[in-house]
C-alpha positions in Angstrom: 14.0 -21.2 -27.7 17.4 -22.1 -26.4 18.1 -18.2 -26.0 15.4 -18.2 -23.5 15.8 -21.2 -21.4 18.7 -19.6 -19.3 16.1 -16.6 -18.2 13.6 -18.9 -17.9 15.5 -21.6 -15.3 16.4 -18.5 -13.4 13.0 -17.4 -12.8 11.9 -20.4 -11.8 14.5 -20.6 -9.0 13.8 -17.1 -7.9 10.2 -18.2 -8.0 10.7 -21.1 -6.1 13.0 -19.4 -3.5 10.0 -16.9 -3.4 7.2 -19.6 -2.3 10.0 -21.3 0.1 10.7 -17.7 1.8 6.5 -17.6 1.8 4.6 -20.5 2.0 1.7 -20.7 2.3 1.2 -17.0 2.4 1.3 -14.5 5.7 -1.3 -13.6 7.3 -1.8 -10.6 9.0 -5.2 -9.2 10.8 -6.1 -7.2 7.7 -5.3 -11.1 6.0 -7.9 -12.7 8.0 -10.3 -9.8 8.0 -10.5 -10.4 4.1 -10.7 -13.9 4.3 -13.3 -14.0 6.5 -15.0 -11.7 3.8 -14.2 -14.1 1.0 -15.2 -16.9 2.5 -18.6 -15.5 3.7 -19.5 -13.2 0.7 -20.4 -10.2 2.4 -17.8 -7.3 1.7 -17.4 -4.2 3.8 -15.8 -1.6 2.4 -13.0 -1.7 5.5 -10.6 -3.3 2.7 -11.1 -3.5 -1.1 -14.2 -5.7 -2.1 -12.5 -6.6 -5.2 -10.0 -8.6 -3.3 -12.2 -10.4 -1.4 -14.7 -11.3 -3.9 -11.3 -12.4 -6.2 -9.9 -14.6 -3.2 -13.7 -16.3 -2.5 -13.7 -17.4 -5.9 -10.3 -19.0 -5.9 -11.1 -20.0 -2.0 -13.6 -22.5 -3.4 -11.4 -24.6 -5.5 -8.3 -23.8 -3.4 -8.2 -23.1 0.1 -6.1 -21.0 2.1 -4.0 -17.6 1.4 -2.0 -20.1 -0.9 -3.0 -19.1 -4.2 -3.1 -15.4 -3.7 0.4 -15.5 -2.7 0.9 -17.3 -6.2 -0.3 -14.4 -8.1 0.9 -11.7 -6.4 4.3 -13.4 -6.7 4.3 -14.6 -10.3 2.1 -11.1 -11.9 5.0 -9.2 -9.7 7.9 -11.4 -10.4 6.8 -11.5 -14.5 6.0 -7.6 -14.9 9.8 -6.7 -13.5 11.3 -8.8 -16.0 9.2 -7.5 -18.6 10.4 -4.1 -17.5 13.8 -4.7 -17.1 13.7 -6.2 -20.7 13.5 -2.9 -22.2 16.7 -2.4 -20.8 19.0 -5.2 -20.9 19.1 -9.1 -22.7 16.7 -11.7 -21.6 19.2 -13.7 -18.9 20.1 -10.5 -17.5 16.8 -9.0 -16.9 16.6 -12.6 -15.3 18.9 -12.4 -13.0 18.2 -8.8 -12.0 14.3 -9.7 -11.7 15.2 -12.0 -9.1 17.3 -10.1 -7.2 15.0 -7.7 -6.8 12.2 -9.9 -6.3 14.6 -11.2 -3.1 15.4 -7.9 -2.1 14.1 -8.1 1.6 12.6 -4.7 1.6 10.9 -6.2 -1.4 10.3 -9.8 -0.4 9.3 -8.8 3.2 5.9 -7.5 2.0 5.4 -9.7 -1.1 5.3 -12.3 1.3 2.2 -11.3 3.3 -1.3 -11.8 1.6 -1.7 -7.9 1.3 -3.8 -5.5 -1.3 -0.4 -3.2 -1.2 1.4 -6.7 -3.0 -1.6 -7.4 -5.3 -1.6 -4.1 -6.4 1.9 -4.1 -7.0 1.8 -7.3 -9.2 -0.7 -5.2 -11.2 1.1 -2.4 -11.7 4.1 -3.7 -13.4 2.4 -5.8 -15.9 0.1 -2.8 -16.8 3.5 -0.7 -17.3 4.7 -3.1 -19.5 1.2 -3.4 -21.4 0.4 -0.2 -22.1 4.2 0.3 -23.6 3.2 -2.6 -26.1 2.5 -1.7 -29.9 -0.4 -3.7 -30.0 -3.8 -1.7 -29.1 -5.4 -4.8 -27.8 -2.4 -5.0 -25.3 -2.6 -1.3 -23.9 -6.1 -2.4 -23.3 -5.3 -5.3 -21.3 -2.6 -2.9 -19.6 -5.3 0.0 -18.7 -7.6 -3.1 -17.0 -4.4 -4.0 -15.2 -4.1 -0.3 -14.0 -8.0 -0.4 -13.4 -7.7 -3.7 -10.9 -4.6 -2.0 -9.3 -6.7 1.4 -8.9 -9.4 -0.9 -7.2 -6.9 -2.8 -4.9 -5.8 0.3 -3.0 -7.9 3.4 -2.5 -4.6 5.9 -3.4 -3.3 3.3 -6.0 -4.7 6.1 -8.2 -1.9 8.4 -7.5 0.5 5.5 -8.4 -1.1 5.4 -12.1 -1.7 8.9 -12.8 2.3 10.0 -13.7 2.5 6.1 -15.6 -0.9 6.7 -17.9 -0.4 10.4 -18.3 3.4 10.1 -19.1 3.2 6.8 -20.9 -0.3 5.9 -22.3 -0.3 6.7 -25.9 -3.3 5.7 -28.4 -1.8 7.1 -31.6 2.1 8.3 -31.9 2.0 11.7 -32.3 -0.8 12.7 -31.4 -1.0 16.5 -30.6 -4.2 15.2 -28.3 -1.6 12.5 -26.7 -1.7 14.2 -22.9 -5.4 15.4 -22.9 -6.6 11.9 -23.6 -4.1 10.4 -21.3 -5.7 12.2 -18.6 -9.1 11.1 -19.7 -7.7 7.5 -19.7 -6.7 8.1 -16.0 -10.1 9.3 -15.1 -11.9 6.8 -16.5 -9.2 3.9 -15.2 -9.5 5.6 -11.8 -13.7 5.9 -11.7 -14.0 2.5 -13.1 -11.8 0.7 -10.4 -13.8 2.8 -7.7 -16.6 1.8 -8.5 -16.1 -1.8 -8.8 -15.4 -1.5 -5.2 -18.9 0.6 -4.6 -20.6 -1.9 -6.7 -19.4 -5.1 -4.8 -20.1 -3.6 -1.0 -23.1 -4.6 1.2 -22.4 -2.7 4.0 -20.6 0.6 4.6 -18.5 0.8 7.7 -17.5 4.6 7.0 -14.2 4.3 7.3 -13.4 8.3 7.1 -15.2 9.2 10.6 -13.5 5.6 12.2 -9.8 6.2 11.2 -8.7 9.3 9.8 -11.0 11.9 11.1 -10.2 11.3 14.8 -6.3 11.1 14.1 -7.0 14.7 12.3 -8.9 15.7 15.8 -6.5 14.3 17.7 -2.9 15.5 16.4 -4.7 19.2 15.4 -5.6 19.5 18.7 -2.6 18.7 20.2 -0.7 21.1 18.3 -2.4 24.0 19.1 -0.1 25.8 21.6 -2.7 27.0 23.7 -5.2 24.8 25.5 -8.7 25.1 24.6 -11.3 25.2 27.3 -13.5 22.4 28.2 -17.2 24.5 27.6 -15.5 24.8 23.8 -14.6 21.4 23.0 -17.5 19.5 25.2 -20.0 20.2 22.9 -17.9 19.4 19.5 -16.6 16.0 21.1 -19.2 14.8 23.7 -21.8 14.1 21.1 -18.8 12.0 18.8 -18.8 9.4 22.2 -15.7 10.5 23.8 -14.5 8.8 26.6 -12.8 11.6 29.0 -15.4 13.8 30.5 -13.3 16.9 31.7 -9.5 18.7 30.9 -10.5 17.8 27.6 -7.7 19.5 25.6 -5.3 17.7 28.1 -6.9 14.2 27.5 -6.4 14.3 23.8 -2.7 15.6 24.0 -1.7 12.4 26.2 -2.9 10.7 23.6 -1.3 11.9 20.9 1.5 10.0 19.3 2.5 11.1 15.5 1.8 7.4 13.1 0.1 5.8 16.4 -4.0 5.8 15.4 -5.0 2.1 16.9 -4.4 3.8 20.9 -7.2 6.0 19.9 -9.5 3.1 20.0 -8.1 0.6 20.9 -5.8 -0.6 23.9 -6.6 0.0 28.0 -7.0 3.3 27.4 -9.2 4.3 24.9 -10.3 7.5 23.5 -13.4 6.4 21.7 -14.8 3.0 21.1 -15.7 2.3 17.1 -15.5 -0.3 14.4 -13.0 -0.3 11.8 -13.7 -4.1 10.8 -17.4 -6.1 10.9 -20.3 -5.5 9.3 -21.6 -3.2 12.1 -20.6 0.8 11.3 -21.0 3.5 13.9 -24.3 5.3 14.3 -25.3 7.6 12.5 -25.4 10.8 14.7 -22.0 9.7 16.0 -20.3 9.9 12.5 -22.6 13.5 11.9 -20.8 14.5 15.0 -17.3 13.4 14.3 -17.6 15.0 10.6 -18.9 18.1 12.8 -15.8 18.5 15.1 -13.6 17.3 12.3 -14.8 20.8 10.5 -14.2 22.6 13.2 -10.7 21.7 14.3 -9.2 20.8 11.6 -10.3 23.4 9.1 -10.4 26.0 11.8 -6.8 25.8 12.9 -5.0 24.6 9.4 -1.5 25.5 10.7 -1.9 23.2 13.8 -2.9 20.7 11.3 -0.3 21.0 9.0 2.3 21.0 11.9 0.5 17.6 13.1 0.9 16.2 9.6 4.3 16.9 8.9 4.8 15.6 12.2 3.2 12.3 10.8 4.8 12.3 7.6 8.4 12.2 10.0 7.1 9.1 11.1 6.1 7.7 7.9 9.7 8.3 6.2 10.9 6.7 9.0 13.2 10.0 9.9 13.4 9.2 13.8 15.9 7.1 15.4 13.3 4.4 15.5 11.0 3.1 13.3 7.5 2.7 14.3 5.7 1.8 11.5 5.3 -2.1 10.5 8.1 -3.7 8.9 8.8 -7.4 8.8 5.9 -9.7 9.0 6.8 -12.9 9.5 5.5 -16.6 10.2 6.3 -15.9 13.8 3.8 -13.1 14.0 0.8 -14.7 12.8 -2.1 -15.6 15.6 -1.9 -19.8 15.8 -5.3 -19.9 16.8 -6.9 -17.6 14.1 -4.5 -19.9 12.1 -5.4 -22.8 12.6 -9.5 -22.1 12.8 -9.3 -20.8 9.0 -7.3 -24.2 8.4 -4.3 -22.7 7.0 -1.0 -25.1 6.6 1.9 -24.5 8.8 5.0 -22.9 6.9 8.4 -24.7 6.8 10.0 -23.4 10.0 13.4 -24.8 9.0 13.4 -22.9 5.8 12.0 -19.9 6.6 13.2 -18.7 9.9 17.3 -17.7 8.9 15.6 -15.6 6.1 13.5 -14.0 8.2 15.9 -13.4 11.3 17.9 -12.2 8.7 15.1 -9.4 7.9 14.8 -8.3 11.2 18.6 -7.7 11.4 18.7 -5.5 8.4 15.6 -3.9 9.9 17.1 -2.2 12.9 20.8 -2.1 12.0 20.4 -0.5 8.5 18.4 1.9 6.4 17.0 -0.5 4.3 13.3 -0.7 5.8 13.6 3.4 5.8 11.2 5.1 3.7 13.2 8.2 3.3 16.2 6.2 1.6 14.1 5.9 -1.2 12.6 9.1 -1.6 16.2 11.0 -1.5 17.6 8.1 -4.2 14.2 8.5 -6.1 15.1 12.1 -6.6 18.6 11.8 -7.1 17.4 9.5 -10.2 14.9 11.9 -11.6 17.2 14.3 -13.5 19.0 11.3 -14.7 16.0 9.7 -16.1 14.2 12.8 -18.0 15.1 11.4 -21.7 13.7 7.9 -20.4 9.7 8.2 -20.5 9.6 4.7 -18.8 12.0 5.2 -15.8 10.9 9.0 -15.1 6.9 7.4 -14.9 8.1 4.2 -12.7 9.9 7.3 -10.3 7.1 9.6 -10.2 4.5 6.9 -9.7 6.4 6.1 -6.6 7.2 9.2 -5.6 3.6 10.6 -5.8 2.2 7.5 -4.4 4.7 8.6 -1.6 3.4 12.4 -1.5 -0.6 11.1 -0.8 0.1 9.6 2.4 1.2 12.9 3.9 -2.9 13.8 4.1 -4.4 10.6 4.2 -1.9 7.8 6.2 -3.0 7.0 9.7 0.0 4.9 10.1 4.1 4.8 8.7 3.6 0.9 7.8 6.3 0.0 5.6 4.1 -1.6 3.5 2.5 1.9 2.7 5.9 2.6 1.2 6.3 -0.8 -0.7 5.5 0.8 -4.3 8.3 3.4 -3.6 10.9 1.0 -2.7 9.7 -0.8 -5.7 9.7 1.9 -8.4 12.9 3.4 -6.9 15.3 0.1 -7.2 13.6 -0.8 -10.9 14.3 2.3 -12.1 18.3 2.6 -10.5 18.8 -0.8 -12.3 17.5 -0.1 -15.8 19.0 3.5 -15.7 22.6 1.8 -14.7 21.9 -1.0 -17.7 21.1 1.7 -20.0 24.1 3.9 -19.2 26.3 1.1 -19.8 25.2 0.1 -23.1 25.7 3.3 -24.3 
């Protein structure tokens, strides 16, 4: 007992730092979108269902983002100490689990009521589950995989490398990576379809969000125009705003990560949901789907070029980052604040902290995606005789590799896992080196 109460003190203070930095809990529109799901009991499926119905249960008894922010943070803060366990003594994986858990690229999103953070919680203590002896525990790690999978709709690509590479029933096993795979499946259908199960209205997403940005950006790659008797009759019937020079129209609006000026703003292109209970007709999505097959799959190298264009933006490879990075206290709406009856922060506590984010945000690389990716790979060959640290790497990395087709836009939250994944991984690589 005594060998533990050193890890255990620091914990709590990088716990307690943690809900000081936080309290009660960020809230962003996506935040209040979910709420207001909870609280009403109706779920869309414009954010995972199995979020909201988790956060109405808890909303009953306690009120407020406050209790979210508790798990994510503890089932985060836990499963990197468990992790870094397998690599060094208890007070050191202590003090290294905090100071990642304050890393501000780390702390920045943890501190926002987000499925991204939720997931992440989930993630690490399904890791360090399914690495347990015990069969009952990889159990309890595959549901923790299967909640993840159900938080985030490409948390699946974070849990394939992490069940296929580390998910093992019976040692030995000449079966081990055939069943693994199988595991993955069934972990990644069940976790879908606890979403599927839980919505009451669909607000197709697809034709809302990612269809138009794939209209948009192939479009505006193509290096000739096309003529406005070609595209009115593919883009008319999807409720288009501009009425002639088509082609021109939808190149002025293009901007690589930017999808919320396409319907949103003075000057929008089209005018649908992507939040409410109220989805877009249904001949307007057939018509969208219609001109989405037509562009995009008719001119794939204008749509690759448009991608890899967005995946620039993403990495965060320009001079400036556009994507989201620090969401503060200062940030949040008062008035939707105050209406959902959400305590105020501690202003006096939190502000130097989060100045101090912002700093490091635009006069370093730290909220850069790409920093991650190149040290992620740099790791890899270091890490192939260490089944644990190549799976955290790859889960990051290929979480990484599915936004290239499906992101709309580079929010640094997107890229939270990575940064995650890469900076466990360089610390329990280092710790094992050096005990060697």
């Amino acid at each position: 007992m005594r060998e533990r109460l050193p890890a255990v003190a620091i914990l709590l203070v990088g716990w307690t730092l943690f809900i000081a930095y936080a309290y009660p809990g960020v809230m962003s529109f996506d935040s209040f979108d979910q709420l207001h799901e909870a609280r009403a009991g109706f779920f869309s499926d414009s954010h995972p269902p199995v979020m909201a119905a988790l956060w109405g249960s808890i909303d009953r008894v306690a009120p407020g983002p406050f209790p979210l922010l508790i798990i994510q943070g503890t089932c985060f803060l836990i499963g990197v100490y468990l992790l870094l366990r397998r690599a060094m003594g208890r007070t050191a994986a202590a003090a290294w689990a905090v100071v990642l858990f304050l890393f501000p690229p780390i702390i920045s999103p943890m501190a926002v009521i987000w499925k991204d953070c939720l997931m992440a919680g989930f993630l690490v203590l399904g890791i360090v589950a399914i690495l347990d002896a015990r069969p009952w525990m990889r159990l309890v790690g595959l549901g923790c995989l299967t909640m993840a999978t159900a938080l985030r709709y490409n948390a699946l690509a974070a849990t394939l490398p992490l069940v296929i590479l580390l998910f093992e029933w019976r040692p030995g096993s000449r079966w081990r990576y055939a069943l693994a795979f199988g595991v993955w499946l069934a972990v990644s259908a069940i976790g879908l379809e606890a979403d599927a199960l839980l919505v009451d209205r669909e607000m197709h997403i697809w034709q809302s969000s990612l269809a138009l940005t794939d209209i948009v950006g192939t479009t505006a790659m193509l290096d000739d125009d096309l003529p406005d008797d070609q595209l009115r009759p593919l883009l008319a019937p999807t409720g288009l705003h501009a009425d002639h020079d088509l082609h021109h129209a939808l190149r002025a609006h293009y901007k690589p990560g930017d999808f919320a000026q396409l319907i949103g703003g003075s000057d929008p292109l089209w005018t649908l949901p992507i939040t409410g209970w109220t989805p877009a007709p249904a001949d307007q999505r057939e018509a969208i789907t219609h001109a989405w097959r037509v562009l995009v799959l008719g001119h794939p190298w204008a749509y690759a070029e448009y991608r890899l264009d967005t995946v620039a933006e993403i990495l965060g490879l320009r001079s400036k980052f556009n994507g989201m990075t620090v969401v503060d206290h200062t940030m949040q709406m008062p008035g939707l604040v105050a209406s959902y009856h959400i305590p105020d922060g501690w202003p006096s506590i939190q502000r130097p902290p989060e100045r101090l984010a912002r700093r490091l945000e635009r006069h370093t690389g730290l909220y850069r995606p790409y920093v991650y990716v190149l040290l992620a790979l740099v790791l890899l060959p270091f890490a192939w005789r260490e089944p644990d640290i190549a799976a955290l790497l790859a889960s990051g990395l290929v979480m990484e590799l599915s936004l290239v087709p499906l992101a709309v836009t580079p929010d640094f939250r997107y890229s939270h896992w990575l940064v995650v994944t890469t900076c466990l991984s360089l610390v329990m690589l280092v710790a094992r080196r050096m005990r060697r």
